[in-house]
N, C-alpha and C positions, 0 to 999 in steps of 0.2 A: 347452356350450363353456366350458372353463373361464379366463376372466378375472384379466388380472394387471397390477398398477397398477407402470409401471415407466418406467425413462427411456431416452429415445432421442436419442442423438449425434449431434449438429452441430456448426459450426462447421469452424475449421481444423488443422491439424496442431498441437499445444502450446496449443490455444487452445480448448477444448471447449465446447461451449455445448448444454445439455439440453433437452428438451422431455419432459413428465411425461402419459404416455400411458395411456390404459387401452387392452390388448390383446389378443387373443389368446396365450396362452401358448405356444404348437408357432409363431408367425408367430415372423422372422427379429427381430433386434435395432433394427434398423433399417427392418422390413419396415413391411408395411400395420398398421394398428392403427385402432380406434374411435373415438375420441374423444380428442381432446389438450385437456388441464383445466391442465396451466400451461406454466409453464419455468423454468429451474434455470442460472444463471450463476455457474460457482466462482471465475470469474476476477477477481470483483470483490472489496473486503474493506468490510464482511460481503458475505457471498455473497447475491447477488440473486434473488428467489424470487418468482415470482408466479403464485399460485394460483388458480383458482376453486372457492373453498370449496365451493359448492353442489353444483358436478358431481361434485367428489372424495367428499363424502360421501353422495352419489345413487351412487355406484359401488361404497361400500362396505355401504350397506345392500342392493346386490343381490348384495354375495357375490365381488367384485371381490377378489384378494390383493395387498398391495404387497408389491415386493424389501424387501429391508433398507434400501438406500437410498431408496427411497421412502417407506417408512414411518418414517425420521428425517424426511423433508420432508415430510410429514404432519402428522407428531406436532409440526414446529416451527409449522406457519402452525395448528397446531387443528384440524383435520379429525379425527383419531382422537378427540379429545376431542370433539368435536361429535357423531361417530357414537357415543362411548359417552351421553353424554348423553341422547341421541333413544332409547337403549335403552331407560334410565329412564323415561321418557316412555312410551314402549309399555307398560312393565310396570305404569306408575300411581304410581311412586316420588317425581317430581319432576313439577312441571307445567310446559307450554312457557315462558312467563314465567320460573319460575326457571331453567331449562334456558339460557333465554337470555342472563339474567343472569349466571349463570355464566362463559358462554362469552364474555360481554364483557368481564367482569373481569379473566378469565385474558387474552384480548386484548389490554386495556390495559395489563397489568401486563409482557407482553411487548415489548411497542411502546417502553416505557418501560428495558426493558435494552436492546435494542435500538438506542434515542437514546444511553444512556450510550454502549454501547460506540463508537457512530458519534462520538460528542462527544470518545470518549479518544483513540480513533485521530489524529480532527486536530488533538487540544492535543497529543499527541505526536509529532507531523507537524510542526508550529509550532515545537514546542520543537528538534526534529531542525535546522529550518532556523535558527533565533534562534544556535543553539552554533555551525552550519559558516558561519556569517556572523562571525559574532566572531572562530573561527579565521582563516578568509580574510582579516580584516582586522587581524589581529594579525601573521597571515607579510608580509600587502605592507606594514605600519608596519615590521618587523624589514629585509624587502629597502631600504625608505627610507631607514634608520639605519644601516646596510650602504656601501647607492652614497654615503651623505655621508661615512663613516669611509674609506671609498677615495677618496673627490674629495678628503678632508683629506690622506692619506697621500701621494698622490700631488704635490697643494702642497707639501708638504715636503718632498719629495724633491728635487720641480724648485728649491725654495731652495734647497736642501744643494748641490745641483750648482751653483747659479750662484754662490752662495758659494767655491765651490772653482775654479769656472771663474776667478773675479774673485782667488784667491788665487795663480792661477796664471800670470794675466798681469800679476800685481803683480810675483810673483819670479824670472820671464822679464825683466820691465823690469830689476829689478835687477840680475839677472844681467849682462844687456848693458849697462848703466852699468859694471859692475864691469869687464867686458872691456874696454869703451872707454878704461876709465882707466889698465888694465895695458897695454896698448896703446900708449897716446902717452906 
């Protein structure tokens, strides 16, 4: 029966969520399958991956094949590097101890781009919000400096008018003094 290391779809419509299946190969996409060794979440950033090492490469030394994509999600958690190692090991090349060493290293050294990139995403997250916070509070200081050039403009206008109102029933008065006088 031949065995193939591949993912199977869950989740909801635009929202996929994986499960990393060893299966029979002729079974549906979604059908019956073996053994489930992780899950596969793209919707997070980085994308969330969790594997069980052990099962994944117990399924590749009996001959198990990954998709393409499986075998990037392999090749990122170390399972293919773990299975080539153990090869080593069989042939007499490397001993467990170093086999293992190895495999920690490369491990660690992953884990560690990893954090960076988790670290850059939210100093660039931070910094996204630090700017659209400065903007936001530079447009409501500009609306502040706004409504007060209008509260001003507007003061002066109601001066201007009362000014002319008060000029007008200054030369209304006079005018009717001036009748009064051609008058009598």
């Amino acid at each position: 029966m031949p065995v193939k290391i591949r993912l199977q779809r869950h989740g909801k419509k635009g929202k996929p969520f994986y499960w990393v299946v060893a299966a029979d190969s002729r079974s549906k996409r979604d059908g019956k399958f073996l053994e489930k060794i992780g899950t596969y979440n793209p919707n997070t950033n980085p994308a969330t991956i969790d594997l069980d090492l052990d099962s994944a490469v117990q399924w590749l030394h009996n001959g198990a094949q990954p998709t393409d994509t499986a075998k990037a999600i392999l090749s990122y958690k170390g399972a293919l590097l773990k299975h080539h190692l153990d090869g080593g090991v069989r042939k007499g090349a490397l001993t467990q101890e170093q086999a293992d060493a190895k495999l920690a290293a490369w491990l660690e050294e992953k884990a560690g781009k990893v954090g960076a990139k988790k670290d850059g995403l939210t100093s660039a997250q931070a910094d996204a919000k630090a700017k659209a916070f400065a903007a936001e509070k530079k447009v409501n200081e500009d609306r502040i400096a706004a409504a007060k050039q209008a509260e001003a403009d507007a003061n002066k206008t109601e001066e201007v008018a009362t000014e002319e109102a008060a000029e007008e029933t200054v030369a209304e008065a006079t005018s009717e003094e001036s009748n009064e006088e051609t008058q009598a």
